[in-house]
N, C-alpha and C positions, 0 to 999 in steps of 0.2 A: 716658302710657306708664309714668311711676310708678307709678301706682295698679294695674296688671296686675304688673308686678314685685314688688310688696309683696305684692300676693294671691298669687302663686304661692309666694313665700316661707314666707308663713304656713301655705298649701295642702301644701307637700312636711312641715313642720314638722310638720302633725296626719298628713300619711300618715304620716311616719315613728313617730309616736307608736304609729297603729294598728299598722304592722309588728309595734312592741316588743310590743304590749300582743296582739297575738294568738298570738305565737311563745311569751308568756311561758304562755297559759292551754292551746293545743298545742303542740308542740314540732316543730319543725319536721321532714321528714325530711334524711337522711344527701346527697339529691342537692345537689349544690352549686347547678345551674343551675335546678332548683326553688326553691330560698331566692331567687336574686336575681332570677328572673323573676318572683317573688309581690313583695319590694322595688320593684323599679322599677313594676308595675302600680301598686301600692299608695299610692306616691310621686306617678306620675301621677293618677288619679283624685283625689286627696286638693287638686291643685294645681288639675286642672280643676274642680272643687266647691268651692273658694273663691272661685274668679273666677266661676263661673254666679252663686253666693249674692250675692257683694257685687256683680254688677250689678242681680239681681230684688230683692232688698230695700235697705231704709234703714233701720238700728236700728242702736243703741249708740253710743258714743264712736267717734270718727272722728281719726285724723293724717294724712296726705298724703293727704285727700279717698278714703281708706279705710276702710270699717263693718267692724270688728274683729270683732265678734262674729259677723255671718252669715258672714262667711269661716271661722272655726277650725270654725263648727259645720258648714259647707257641705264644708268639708276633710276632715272627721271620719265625715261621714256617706256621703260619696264611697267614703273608703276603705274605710267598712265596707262598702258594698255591693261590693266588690270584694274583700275579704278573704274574707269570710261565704261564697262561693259556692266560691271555691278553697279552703277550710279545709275546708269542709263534705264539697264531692261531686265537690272534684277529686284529693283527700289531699295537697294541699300542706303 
């Protein structure tokens, strides 16, 4: 049960990174509930893509029987696939 808490952890960590990092390169618009509905997606996806990663692979340095590294990337690339489409061709 650690091992899923720690993944989601690390998971919301890279969402939130992609948040910062895509509002910094768009700007996001003026609707308030567009900002935190593209957040909280982004947040999810990010958490759900570090627990898929760190259950299908096994690489890098490991603490609480956690693979650090397929999780931040599995978080990371989560949210981008879920950023990308709403930034793109939703105009969030």
């Amino acid at each position: 049960m650690l091992v899923v808490i720690v993944n989601i952890v690390i998971g919301l960590i890279m969402g939130g990174l992609m948040v910062a990092l895509a509002n910094l390169i768009k700007r996001p618009h003026d609707n308030q509930i567009k900002q935190i509905s593209f957040g909280v997606i982004c947040l999810f996806f990010g958490a759900l893509g570090a627990v898929a990663a760190d259950q299908l692979l096994t690489y890098g340095p490991t603490l609480f029987d956690v693979n650090y590294v397929p999780s931040m990337v599995g978080g990371l690339v989560m949210a981008f696939v879920a950023a990308y489409p709403m930034k793109r061709w939703l105009r969030f």
